[in-house]
C-alpha positions in Angstrom: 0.0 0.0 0.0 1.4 3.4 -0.8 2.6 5.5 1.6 -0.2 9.1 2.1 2.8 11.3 2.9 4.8 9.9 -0.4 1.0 10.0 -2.3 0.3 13.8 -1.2 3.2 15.0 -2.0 3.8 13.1 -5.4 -0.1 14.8 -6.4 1.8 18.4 -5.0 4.0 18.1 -7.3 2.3 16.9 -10.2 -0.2 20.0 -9.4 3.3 22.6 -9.7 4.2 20.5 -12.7 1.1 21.3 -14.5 1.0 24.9 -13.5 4.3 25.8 -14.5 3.6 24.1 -17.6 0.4 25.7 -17.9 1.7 29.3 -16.9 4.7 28.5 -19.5 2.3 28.3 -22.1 0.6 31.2 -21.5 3.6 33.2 -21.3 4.3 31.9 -24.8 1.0 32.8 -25.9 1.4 35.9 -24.8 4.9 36.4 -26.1 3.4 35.4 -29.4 0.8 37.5 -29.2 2.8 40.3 -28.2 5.2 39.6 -31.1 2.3 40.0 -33.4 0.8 43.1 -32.3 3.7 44.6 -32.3 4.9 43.4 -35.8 1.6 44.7 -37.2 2.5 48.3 -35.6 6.0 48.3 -37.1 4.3 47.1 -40.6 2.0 49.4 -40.4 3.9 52.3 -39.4 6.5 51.8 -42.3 3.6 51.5 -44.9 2.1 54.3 -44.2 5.2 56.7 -43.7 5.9 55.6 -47.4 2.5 56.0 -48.2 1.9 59.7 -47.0 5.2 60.9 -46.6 6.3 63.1 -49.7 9.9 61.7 -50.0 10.5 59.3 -47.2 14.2 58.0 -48.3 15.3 62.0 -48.7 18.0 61.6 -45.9 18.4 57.7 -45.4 18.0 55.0 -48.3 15.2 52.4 -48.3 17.9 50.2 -47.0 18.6 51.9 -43.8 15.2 52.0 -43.1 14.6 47.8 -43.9 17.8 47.5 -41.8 16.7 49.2 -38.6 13.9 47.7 -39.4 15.0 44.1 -39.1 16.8 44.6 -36.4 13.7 46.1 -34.6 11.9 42.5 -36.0 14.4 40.7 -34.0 13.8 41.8 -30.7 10.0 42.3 -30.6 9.0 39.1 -28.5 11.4 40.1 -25.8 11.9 43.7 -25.4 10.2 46.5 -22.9 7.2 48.3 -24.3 9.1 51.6 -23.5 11.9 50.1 -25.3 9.8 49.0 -28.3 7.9 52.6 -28.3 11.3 54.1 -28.5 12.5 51.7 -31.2 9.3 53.0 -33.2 10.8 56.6 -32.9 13.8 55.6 -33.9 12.4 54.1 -37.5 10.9 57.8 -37.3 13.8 59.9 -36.4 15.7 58.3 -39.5 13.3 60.6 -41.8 15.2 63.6 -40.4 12.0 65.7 -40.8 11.5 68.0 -37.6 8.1 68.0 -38.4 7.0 63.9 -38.9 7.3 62.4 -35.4 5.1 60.5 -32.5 4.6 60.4 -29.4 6.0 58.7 -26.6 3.6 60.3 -24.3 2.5 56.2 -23.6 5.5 55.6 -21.9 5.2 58.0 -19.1 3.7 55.5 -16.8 6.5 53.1 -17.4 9.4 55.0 -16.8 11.2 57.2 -14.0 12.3 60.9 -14.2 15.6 62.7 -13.0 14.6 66.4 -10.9 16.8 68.3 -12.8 16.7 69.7 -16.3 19.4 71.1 -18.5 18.8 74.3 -21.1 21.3 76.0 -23.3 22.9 79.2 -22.4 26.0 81.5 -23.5 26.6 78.7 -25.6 26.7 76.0 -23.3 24.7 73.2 -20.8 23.7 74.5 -17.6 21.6 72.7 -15.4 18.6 74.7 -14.8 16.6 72.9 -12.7 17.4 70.6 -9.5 16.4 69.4 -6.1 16.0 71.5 -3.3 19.2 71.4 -1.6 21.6 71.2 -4.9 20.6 75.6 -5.1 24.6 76.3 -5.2 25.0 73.6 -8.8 22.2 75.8 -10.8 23.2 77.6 -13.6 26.6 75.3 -13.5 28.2 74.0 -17.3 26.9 70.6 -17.8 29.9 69.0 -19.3 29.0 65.3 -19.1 27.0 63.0 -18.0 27.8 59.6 -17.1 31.3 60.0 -18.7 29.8 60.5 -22.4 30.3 65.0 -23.3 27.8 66.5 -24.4 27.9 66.2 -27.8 28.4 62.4 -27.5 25.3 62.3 -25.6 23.1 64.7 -28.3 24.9 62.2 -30.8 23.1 59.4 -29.3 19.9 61.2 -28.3 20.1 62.0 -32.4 19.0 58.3 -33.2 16.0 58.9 -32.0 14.9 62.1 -31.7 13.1 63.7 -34.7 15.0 66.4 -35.8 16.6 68.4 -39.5 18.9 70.8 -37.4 21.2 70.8 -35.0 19.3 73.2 -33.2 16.2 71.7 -33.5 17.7 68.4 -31.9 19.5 70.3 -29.3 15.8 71.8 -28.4 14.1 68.5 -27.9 17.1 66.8 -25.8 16.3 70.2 -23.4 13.0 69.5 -23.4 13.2 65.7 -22.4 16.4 65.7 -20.7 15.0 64.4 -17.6 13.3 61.4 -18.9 15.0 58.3 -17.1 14.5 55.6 -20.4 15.8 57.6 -22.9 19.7 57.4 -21.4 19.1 54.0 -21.0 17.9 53.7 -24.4 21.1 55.8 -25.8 23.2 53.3 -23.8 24.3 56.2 -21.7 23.5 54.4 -18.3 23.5 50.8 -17.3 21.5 48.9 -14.7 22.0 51.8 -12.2 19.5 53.9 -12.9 21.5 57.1 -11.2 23.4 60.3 -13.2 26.3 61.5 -12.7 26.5 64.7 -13.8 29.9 66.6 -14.3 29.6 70.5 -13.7 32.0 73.6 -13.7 31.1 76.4 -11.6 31.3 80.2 -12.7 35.5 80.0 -11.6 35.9 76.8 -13.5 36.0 74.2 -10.6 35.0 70.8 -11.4 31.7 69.2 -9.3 30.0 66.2 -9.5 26.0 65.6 -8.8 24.5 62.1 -8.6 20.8 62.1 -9.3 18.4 59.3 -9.3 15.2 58.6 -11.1 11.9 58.5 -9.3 8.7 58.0 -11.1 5.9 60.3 -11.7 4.0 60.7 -8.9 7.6 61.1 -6.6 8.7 63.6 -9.0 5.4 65.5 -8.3 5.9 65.3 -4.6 9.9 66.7 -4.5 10.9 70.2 -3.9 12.8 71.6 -7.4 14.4 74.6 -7.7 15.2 76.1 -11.1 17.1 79.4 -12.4 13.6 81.1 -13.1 13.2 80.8 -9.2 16.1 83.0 -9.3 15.0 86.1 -11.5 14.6 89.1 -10.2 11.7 90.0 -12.3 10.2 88.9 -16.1 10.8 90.9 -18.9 7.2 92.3 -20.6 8.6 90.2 -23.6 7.8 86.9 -21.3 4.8 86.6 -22.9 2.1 89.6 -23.4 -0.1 87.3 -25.3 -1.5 83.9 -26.5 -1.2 84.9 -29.6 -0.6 88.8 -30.8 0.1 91.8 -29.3 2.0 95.4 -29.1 2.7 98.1 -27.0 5.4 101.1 -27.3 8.5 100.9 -25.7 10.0 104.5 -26.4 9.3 107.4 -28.9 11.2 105.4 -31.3 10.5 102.2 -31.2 7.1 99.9 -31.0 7.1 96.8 -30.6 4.7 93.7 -31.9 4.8 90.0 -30.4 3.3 87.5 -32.4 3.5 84.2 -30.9 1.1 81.8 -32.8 0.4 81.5 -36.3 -3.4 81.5 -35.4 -5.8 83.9 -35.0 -7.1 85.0 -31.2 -10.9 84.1 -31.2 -11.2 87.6 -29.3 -9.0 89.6 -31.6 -9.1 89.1 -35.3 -5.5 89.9 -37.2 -7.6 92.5 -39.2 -8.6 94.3 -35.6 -5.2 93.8 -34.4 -3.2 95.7 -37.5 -6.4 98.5 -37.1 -5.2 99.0 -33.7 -1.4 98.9 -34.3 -2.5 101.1 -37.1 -3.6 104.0 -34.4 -0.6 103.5 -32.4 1.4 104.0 -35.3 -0.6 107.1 -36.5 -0.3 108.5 -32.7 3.4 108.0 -32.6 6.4 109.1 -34.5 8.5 106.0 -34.6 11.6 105.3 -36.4 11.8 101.2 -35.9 9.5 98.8 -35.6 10.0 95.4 -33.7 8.3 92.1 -35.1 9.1 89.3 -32.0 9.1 85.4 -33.4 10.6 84.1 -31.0 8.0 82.6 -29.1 6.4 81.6 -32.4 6.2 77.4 -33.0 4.3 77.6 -35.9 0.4 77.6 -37.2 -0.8 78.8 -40.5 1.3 81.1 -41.8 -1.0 82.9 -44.1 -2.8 84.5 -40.6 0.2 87.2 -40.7 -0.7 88.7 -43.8 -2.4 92.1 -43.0 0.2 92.3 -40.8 2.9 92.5 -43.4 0.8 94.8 -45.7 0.3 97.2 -42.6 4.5 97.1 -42.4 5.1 97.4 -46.2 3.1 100.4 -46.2 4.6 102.0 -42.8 7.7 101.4 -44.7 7.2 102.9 -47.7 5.4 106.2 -46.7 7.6 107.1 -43.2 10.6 105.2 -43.9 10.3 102.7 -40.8 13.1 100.6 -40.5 11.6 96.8 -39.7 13.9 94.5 -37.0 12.4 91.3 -36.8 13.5 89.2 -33.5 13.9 85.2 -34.7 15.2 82.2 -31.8 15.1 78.7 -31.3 11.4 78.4 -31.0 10.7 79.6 -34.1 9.7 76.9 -36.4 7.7 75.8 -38.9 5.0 78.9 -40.2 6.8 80.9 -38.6 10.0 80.5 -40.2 8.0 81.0 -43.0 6.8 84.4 -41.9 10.3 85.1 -40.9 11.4 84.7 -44.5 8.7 86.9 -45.3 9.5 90.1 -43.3 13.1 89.3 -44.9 11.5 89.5 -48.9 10.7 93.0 -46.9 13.9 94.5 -46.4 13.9 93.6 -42.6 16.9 92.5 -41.2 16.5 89.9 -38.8 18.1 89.5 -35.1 18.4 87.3 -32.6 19.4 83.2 -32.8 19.2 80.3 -35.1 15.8 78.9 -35.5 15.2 75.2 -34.5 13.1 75.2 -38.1 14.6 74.9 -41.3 14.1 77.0 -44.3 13.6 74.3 -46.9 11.4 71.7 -45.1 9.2 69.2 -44.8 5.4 70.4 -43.6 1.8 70.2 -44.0 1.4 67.8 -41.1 -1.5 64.9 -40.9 -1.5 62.1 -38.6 -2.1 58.6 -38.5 -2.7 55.9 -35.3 -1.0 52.7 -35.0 -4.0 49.9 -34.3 -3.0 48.2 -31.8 -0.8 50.3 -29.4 -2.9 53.4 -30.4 0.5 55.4 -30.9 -0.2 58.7 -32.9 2.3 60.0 -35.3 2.3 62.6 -37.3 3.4 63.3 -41.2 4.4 65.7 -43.2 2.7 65.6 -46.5 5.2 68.0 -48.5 8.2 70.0 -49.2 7.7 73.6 -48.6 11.1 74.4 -50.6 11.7 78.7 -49.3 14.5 78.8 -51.2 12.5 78.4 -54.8 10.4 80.8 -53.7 12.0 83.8 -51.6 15.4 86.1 -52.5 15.7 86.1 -48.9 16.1 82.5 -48.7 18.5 81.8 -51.6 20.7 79.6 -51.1 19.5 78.2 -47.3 18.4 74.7 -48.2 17.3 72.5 -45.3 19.2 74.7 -42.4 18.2 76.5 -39.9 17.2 80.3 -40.5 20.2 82.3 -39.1 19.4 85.7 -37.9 21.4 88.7 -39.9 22.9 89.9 -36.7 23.1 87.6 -33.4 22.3 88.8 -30.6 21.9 85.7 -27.8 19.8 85.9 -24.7 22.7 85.6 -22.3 22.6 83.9 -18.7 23.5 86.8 -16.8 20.5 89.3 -18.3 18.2 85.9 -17.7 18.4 86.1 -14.2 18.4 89.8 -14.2 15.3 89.6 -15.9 16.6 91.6 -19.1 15.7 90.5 -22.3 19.3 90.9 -24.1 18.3 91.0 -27.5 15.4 94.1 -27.3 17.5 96.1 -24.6 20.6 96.0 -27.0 18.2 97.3 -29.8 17.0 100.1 -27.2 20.4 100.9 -26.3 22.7 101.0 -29.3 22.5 104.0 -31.5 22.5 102.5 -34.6 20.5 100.0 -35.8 21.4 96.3 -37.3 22.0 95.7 -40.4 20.9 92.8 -43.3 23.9 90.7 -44.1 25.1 91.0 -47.6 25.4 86.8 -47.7 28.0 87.6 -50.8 28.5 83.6 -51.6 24.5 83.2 -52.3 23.9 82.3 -55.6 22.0 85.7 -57.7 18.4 85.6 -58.2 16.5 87.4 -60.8 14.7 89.5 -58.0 18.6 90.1 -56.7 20.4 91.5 -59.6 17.3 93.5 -60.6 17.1 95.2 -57.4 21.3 95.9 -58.2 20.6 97.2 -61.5 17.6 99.9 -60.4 19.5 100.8 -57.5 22.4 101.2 -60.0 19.9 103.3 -62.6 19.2 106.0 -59.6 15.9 104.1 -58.2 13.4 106.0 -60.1 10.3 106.4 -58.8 7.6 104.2 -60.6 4.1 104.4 -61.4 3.4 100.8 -59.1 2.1 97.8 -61.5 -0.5 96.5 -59.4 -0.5 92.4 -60.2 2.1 92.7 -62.8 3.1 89.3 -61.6 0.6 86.2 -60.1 3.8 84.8 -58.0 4.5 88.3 -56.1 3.2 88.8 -52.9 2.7 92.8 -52.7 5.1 93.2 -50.0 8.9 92.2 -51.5 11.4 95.1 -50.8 12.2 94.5 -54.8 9.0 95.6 -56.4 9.9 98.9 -57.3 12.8 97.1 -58.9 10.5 94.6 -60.9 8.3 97.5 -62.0 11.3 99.4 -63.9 12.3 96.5 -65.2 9.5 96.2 -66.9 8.9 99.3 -68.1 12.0 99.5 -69.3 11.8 95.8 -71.0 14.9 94.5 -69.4 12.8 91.4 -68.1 9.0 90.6 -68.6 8.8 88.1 -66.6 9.8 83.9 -67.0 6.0 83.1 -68.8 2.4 82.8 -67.3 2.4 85.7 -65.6 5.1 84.7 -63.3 8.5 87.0 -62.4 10.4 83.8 -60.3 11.7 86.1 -57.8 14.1 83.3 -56.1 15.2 81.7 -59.3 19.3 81.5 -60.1 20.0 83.6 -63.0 22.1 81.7 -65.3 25.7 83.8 -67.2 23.3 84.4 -70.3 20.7 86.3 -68.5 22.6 88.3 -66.6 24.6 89.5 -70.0 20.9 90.2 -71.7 19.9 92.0 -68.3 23.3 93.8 -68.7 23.1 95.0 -71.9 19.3 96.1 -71.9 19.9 98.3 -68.8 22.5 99.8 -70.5 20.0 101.1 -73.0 17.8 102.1 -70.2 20.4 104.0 -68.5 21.8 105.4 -71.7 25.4 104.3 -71.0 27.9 103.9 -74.1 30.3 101.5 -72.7 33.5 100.8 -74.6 35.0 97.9 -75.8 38.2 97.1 -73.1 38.7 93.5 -73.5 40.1 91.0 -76.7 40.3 88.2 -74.9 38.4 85.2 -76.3 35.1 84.3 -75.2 35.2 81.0 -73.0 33.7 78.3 -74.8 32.1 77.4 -71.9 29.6 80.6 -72.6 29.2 79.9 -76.2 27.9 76.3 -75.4 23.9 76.6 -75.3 24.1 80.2 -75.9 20.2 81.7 -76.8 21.8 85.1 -77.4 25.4 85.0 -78.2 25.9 88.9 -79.5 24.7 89.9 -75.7 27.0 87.6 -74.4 30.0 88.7 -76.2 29.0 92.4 -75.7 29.2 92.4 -72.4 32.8 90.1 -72.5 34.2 92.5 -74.6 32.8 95.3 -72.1 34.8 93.8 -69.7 31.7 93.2 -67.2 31.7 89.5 -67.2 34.8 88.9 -64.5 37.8 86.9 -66.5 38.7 84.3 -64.3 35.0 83.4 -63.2 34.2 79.7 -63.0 31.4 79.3 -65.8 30.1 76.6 -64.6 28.5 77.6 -61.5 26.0 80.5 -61.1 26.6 83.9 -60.5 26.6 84.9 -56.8 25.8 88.2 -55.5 29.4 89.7 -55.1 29.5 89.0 -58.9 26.5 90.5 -59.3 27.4 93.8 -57.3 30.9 93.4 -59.3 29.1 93.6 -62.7 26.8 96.3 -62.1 29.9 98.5 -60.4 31.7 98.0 -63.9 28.7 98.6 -66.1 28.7 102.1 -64.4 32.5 102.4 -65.1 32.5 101.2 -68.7 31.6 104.7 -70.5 
């Protein structure tokens, strides 16, 4: 007869047998399942970034993209979801499109967060915000963290941060530079979920401050101190408004804060300009200040009377336009910085996290079984084919004519180092000449009327369908075309922003020389490169102006004019009698 003790416990463990093997099974199930939800995001996040995306392989080839791909295939079953939700961004970050991104707002709940957070000043990381208790390390030089510089750290942030400047990724790292999984993710920490960060105080001693993670509802509970804390006031330019506003800041100068490119549901843009319009009328100002700094974008078409009420301001009392650009501007309101450029206004300040060239037009999409959102860009809004101003940018960040950098030292004395300067100095900024940019048509006319005396024109209202009624050249375009140096590229269109090749600028040459009544005389018998024969549509203006000696001699041919050229050419046509 069997033994009870030995039968009890041979039924125990047949019972833990069949459980582990049960819960084994389920685990796999769940694995599996798991696996295949997740595969069906991935697919279906790839699909449809090719699908809606304009040019998806503009920065990376297909084949980077299947590669990170595959390699986000093989660990699916057995990664973290935070790790998996960042792996997703990473597949998005390779676009390098600022504006086509998603969000990891789902992994708040699974990670921890560091009480500090690091901003960019005077042209470095400071830690800006930190425990109570740690008061004597704010506004110290971040110079690494966890051994890795800076740089290498925003070089690993970069793999999976969305971003098409450097400025635009150094942004986002400042934003979420307290977020616990995404060092681990950049392999910047191990197991130990602490940071060390390494500081230099104001006299260039070394210190060292170990932080640990803590999750949400911790982080809520702890005392933080940060460098605002430490202001001794806000500057009015803080923010005056959700959206627009303006007030006067001396009998000079008035200034106008436009923040979003949307339009305040208590203040139309049309009610807005009527009002600047009366403060304008009341005053006698000499400059006007236009502040984007704050701007992140919108619809950039809200600005409009704006710019007409500027152009005019301009025109009839001669105010000078500054407009203030930074790293928030992006997107619309890059555009709208461009804009005030095509102006005449010279613009001030700091790089803009938005490119000029760049991807836009944002829709979204949801993955179907996480419920991720990400959002799209649906095409290239290309500044540089459209705008003077932006000849030459490409996909970079706008940079301000004159920079002029909020510094630490004004931020805590709650000065706002860009408008006092423009208070202060006696003179104001100036537009860069940008001599390496290659000439435009809108460019080398402006050269050639200023060259001709400006003469004041009767104004051709819609001459052109592509010209916006504000650009700083019209006067330019209308005496072109009166005096039939250019009428136009065809359909109505002047293609402000488009390279002039060698044979246009010799027609445009030689035509204004008619219009100005110059003679010029024959000073060079050098032959005419071949390379300027070679698809020639009007050789005998070509060789005029060779043998004028206004084309320079030594010029490579090849490449288009730039605008010292340009300024070169006009100078001689003027010396050539």
């Amino acid at each position: 007869m069997m033994n009870v003790s030995m039968a009890a416990a041979e039924t125990e463990t047949g019972t833990e047998t069949k459980v582990k093997a049960e819960t084994e099974i389920k685990v796999k199930a769940e694995n599996e399942t798991r696996q295949e939800t997740r595969q069906e995001d991935l697919d279906f996040l790839y699909e449809n970034l090719k699908t809606y995306h304009p040019n998806l392989f503009a920065n990376a080839s297909e084949e980077n993209f299947l590669s990170l791909k595959r390699a986000i295939e093989s660990r699916l079953e057995t990664e973290s979801n935070v790790d998996f939700v960042l792996d997703l961004q990473s597949l998005v970050a390779l676009v390098g499109d600022s504006h086509t991104n998603r969000s990891i707002s789902s992994i708040a709940d699974e990670t921890h967060f560091y009480p500090m957070k690091i901003s960019w000043f005077d042209g470095a990381w400071v830690l800006s915000t930190t425990e109570k208790g740690h008061e004597d390390f704010l506004g110290n030089q971040v110079v690494a963290i966890n051994g890795f510089t800076m740089d290498q750290v925003l070089e690993r942030f970069s793999k999976f941060m969305s971003a098409d400047t450097a400025v635009k990724l150094r942004r986002t790292y400042g934003q979420s530079s307290y977020i616990e999984a995404l060092y681990r993710y950049a392999g910047i920490m191990d197991e130990d979920a602490s940071l060390k960060l390494s500081l230099l105080d104001s006299e260039g001693h070394e210190k060292s401050l170990v932080l640990n993670a803590v999750d949400a509802e911790s982080l809520k509970a702890l005392s933080v101190v940060s460098l605002s804390d430490l202001r001794e006031k806000k500057p009015f330019t803080d923010s005056m408004s959700k959206y627009y506003a303006s007030k006067s800041l001396n009998d000079n100068t008035y200034y106008i804060q436009y923040n979003r490119c949307v339009e305040d549901p208590d203040l139309s843009m049309t009610q807005f300009c009527n009002q600047v319009k009366s403060d304008l009328g009341n005053g006698n100002y000499q400059c006007i200040l236009v502040d984007l700094r704050k701007n992140g974008g919108g619809s950039d078409g809200v600005i409009y009377p704006l710019l007409m009420l500027l152009r005019e301001e301009m025109d009839t009392k001669g105010v000078k336009v500054v407009t203030l650009i930074g790293e928030t501007t992006f997107s619309s309101a890059i555009i709208n910085a461009v804009e005030l450029q095509e102006m005449g206004s010279v613009l001030v300040g700091e790089p803009t996290s938005g490119s000029v060239d760049h991807f836009g037009s944002v829709n979204g999409f949801e993955l179907p079984n996480s419920g991720i959102k990400v959002q799209v860009s649906s095409k290239f809004i290309g500044l540089s084919d459209y705008f003077d101003a932006a000849a030459g940018m490409d996909t970079v960040s706008l940079i301000p004519d004159v920079e002029m950098p909020q510094t630490l030292a004004d931020y805590l004395l709650g000065v706002d180092t860009c408008v006092e300067q423009l208070l202060t100095d006696s003179t104001l900024p100036q537009i860069a000449e940008r001599e390496w940019v290659p000439l435009t048509r809108a460019r080398f006319v402006g050269m050639l009327y200023k060259a001709a005396g400006s003469p004041k024109q009767m104004v051709n209202e819609n001459t052109f369908a592509d010209l916006l009624g504000f650009e700083w050249y019209l006067p330019a375009v209308d005496w072109a075309v009166n005096e039939k140096i250019t009428s136009g590229t065809g359909d109505h269109r002047f293609s402000s922003a488009r390279v002039l090749t060698w044979q246009e600028v010799a027609v445009f040459l030689v035509r204004s020389a008619k219009a100005m009544d110059l003679e010029p005389k024959i000073t060079r018998e050098s032959q005419l490169p071949e390379v300027l024969v070679l698809g020639a549509w009007d050789l005998e203006s070509i060789e005029m102006v060779w043998k004028w000696g206004l084309l320079p001699e030594n010029a490579n041919f090849n490449m288009p004019p730039t605008r010292l050229q340009g300024n070169a050419m006009v100078e001689a046509l003027l010396m050539a009698q």
